[in-house]
C-alpha positions in Angstrom: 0.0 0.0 0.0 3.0 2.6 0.7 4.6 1.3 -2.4 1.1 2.1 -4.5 1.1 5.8 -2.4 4.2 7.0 -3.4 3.6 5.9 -7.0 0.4 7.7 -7.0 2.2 11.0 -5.3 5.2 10.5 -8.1 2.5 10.7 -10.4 0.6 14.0 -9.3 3.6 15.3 -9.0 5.0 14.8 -12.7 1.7 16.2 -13.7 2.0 19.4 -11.7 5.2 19.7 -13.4 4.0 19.4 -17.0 0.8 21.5 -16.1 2.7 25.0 -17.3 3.5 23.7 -20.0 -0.2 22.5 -20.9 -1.7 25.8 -19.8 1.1 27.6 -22.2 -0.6 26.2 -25.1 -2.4 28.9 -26.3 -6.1 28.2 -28.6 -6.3 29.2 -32.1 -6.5 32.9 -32.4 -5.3 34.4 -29.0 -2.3 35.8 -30.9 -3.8 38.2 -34.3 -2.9 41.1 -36.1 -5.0 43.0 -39.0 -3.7 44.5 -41.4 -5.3 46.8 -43.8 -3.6 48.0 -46.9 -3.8 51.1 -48.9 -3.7 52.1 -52.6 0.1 51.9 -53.5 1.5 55.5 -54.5 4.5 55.0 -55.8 5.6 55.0 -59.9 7.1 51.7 -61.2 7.7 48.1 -59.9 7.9 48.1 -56.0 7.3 45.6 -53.2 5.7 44.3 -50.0 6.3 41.5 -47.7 4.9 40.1 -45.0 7.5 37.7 -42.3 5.9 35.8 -39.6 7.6 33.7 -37.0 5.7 31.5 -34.7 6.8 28.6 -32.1 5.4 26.0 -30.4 6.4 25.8 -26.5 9.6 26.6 -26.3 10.6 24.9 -29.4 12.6 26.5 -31.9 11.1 29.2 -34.2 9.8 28.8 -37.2 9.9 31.5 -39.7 7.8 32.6 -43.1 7.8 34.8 -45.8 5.1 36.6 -48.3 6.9 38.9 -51.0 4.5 40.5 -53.6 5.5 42.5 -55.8 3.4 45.6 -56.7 2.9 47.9 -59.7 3.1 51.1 -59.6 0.7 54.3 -60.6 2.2 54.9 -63.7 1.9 51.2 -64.8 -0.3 49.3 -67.1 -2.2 47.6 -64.4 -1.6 49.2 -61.4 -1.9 46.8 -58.4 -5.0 47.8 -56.2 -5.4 47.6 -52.4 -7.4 44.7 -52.7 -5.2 43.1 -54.8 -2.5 43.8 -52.6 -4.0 42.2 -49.4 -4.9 39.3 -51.5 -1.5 38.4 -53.3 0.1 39.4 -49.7 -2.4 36.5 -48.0 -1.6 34.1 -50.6 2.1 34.4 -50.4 2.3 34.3 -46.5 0.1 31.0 -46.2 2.7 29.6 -49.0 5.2 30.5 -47.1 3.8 29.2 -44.2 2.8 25.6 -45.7 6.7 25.2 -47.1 8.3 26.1 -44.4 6.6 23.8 -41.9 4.7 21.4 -43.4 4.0 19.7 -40.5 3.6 22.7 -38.2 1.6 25.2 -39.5 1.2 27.6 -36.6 0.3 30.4 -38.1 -2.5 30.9 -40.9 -3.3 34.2 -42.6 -7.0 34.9 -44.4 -8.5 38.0 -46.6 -12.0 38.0 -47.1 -12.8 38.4 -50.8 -13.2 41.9 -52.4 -11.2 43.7 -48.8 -8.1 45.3 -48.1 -7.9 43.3 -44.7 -6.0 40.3 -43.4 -5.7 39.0 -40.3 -3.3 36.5 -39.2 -3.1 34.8 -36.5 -1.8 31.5 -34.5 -3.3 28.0 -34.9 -4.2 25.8 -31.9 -1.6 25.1 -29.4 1.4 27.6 -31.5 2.2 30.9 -30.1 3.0 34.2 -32.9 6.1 35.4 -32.0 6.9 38.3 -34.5 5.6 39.7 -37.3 7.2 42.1 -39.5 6.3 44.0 -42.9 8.6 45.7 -45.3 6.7 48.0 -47.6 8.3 50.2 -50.1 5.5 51.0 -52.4 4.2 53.7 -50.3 1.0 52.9 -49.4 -1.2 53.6 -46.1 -1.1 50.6 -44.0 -3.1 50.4 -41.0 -2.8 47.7 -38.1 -4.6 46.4 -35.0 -5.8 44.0 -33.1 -9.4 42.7 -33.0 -11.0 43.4 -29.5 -7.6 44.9 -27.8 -5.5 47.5 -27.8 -1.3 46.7 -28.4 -0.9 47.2 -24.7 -3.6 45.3 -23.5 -2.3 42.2 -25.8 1.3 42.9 -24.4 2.1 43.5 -27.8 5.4 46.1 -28.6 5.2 47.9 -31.7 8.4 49.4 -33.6 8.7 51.6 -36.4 11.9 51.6 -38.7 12.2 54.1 -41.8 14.9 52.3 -43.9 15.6 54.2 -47.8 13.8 52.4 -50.7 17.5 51.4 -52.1 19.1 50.0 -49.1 17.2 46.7 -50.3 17.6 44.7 -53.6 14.6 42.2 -54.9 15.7 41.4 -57.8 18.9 42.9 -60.2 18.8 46.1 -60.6 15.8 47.0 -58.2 17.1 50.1 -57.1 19.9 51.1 -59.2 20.7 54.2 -59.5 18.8 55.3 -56.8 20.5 57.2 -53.8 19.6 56.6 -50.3 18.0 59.4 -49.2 15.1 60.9 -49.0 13.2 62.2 -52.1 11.3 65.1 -50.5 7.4 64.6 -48.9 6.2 63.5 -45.7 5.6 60.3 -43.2 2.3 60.8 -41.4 2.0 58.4 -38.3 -2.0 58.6 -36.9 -2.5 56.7 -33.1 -6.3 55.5 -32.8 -8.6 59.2 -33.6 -5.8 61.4 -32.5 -4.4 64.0 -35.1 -2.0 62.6 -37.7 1.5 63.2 -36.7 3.3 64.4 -39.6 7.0 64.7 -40.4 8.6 66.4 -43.3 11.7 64.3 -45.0 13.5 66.4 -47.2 17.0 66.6 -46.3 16.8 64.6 -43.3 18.3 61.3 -42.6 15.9 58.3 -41.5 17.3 58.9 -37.6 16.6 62.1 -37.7 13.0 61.1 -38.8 12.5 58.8 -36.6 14.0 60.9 -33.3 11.5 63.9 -34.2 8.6 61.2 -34.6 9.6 60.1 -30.9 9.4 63.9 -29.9 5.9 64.2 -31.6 3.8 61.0 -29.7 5.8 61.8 -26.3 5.8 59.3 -23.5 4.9 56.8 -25.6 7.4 56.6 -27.6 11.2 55.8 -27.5 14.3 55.9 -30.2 16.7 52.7 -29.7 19.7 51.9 -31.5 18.7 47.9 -30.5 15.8 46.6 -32.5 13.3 44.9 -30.3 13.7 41.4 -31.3 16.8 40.0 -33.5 17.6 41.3 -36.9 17.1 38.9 -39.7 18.9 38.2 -42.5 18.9 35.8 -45.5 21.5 35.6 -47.7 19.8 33.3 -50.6 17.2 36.2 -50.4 17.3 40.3 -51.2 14.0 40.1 -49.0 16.1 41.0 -45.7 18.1 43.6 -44.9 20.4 44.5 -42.0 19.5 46.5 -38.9 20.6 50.2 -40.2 21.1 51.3 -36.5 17.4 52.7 -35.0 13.9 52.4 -34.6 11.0 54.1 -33.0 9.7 52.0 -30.2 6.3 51.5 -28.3 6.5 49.3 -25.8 3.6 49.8 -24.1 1.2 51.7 -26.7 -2.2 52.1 -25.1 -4.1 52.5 -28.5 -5.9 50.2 -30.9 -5.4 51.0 -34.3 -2.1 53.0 -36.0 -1.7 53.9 -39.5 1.6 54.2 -41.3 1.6 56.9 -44.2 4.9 57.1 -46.2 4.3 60.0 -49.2 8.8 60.3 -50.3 9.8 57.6 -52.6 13.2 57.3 -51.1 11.7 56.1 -48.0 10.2 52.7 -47.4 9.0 51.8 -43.6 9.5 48.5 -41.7 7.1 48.1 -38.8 7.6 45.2 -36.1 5.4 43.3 -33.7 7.0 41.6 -30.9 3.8 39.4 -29.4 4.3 38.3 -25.6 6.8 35.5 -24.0 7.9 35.0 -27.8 11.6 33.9 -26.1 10.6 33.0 -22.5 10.7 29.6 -21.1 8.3 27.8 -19.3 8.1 29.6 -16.1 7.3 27.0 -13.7 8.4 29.8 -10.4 6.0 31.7 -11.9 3.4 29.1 -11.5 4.1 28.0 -8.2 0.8 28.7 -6.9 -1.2 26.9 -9.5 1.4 24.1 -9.1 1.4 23.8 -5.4 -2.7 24.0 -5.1 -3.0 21.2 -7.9 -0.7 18.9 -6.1 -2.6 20.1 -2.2 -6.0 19.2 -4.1 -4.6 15.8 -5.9 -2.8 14.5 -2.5 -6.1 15.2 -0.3 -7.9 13.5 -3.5 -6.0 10.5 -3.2 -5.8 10.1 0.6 -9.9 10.3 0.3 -9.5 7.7 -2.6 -7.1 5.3 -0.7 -9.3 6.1 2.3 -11.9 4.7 0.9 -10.9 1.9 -0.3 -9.2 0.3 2.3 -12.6 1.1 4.5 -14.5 -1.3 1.5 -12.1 -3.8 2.5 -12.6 -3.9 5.5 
């Protein structure tokens, strides 16, 4: 009877330890982001893409990629809003499905005839980051359905990078100096005023410290992006950290819109989605771990309890 006790208590207790770990596991769509796209402003052939990174536990991450590319105003089909946010959709889910095959933890979907998609985690994965890279100039707006950034623990980060400091394809931006061409960013949080920022003859740090300035408390500049730079060399997709962003770390809004108008200028603009590199924290879950293994001993006692009275 001892023996069949302490197998019984080495039993609760294993489960107790695992419990974290089953709690961790977060249901299909507790992690989103929406996305809304704009009308592309910019002359010729430009680009988009859309990078998501998701994990499951505290496994390794995985990462995917949706490029488009997008034609311009002065084109002979110039691509459309809609058509953006569905060729983006389409290219993140193929990303998605060839990259993990077998773990798909993240799923993007447009509804038909809108500028809107939404992506978000599949059962039992967490979204780690999400980052777009758009050069064509278009207003893109994001949020999250039901929550504001803060209240999903979510950090935002903005990063003006110059339209030639990234190559798609041969040729992409030849000839094109990196700087600015002359307009405006305009940055608008939830119904406030749109914050806007002239460019000509300022560098993107300059940009981005007097967009700091402008939202206040808010906002901060870093020379430390606020989740690992990535870069690919088999792809002209990536591009190195050029040295600052604007960060909000704790952005108490539920909507903000990104507005580039100078086609030297393309904007990067990051989510980093909550425990995205934390282990399990079992300290932090002392209390649930302890009361599970208070209610499972008195359980069993009662159980054992029982059944010795039967035989008897």
């Amino acid at each position: 009877m001892i023996k069949n006790n302490l197998w019984g208590l080495a039993i609760l207790f294993s489960l107790s330890m695992t419990l974290p770990n089953l709690c961790s596991a977060l249901p299909a769509g507790q992690n989103q982001l929406r996305l809304q796209t704009g009308t592309p402003k910019r002359s010729g052939e430009t680009a988009l893409s859309y990078m998501v990174t998701w994990r499951k536990g505290d496994s390794n991450l995985h990462r995917a990629n949706g490029l488009t590319f997008i034609n311009g105003s002065d084109t002979k089909k110039p691509t459309s809003d809609i058509e953006v946010a569905r060729k983006i959709t389409s290219s993140v889910n193929a990303g998605i499905d060839y990259d993990a095959p077998n773990e798909r933890g993240a799923i993007a979907k447009n509804s038909n005839g809108t500028t809107e998609i939404l992506v978000s985690n599949r059962n039992g994965f967490d979204l780690a980051h999400i980052t777009t890279r758009d050069y064509s100039n278009q207003e893109l707006r994001y949020d999250i359905p039901g929550k504001s950034f803060n209240a999903a623990s979510v950090i935002v980060a903005i990063d003006f990078v110059y339209s030639a400091a990234v190559e798609y394809v041969d040729g992409f931006s030849s000839g094109i100096e990196q700087k600015t061409a002359g307009g405006f960013v305009k940055v608008t949080i939830d119904k406030n005023a749109p914050i806007e920022i002239k460019t000509d003859g300022k560098s993107t740090r300059q940009i981005e410290k007097e967009l700091v300035q402008a939202i206040g408390s808010e906002a901060t500049f870093s020379s430390t992006p606020i989740y690992p730079n990535f870069v690919e060399r088999k792809s002209r997709n990536y591009k190195p950290f050029d040295g600052g962003e604007v960060q909000l770390p704790s952005l108490n809004a539920k909507s903000i819109i990104i507005d580039i108008n100078d086609s030297g200028l393309g904007v990067l603009t990051k989510f980093k989605f909550p425990d995205a590199n934390k282990p399990t924290d079992v300290a932090g879950n002392i209390f649930y771990i302890i009361g599970f293994l208070i209610v499972g001993v008195l359980g069993f006692i009662f159980y054992t309890h029982k059944t010795n009275e039967l035989k008897i």
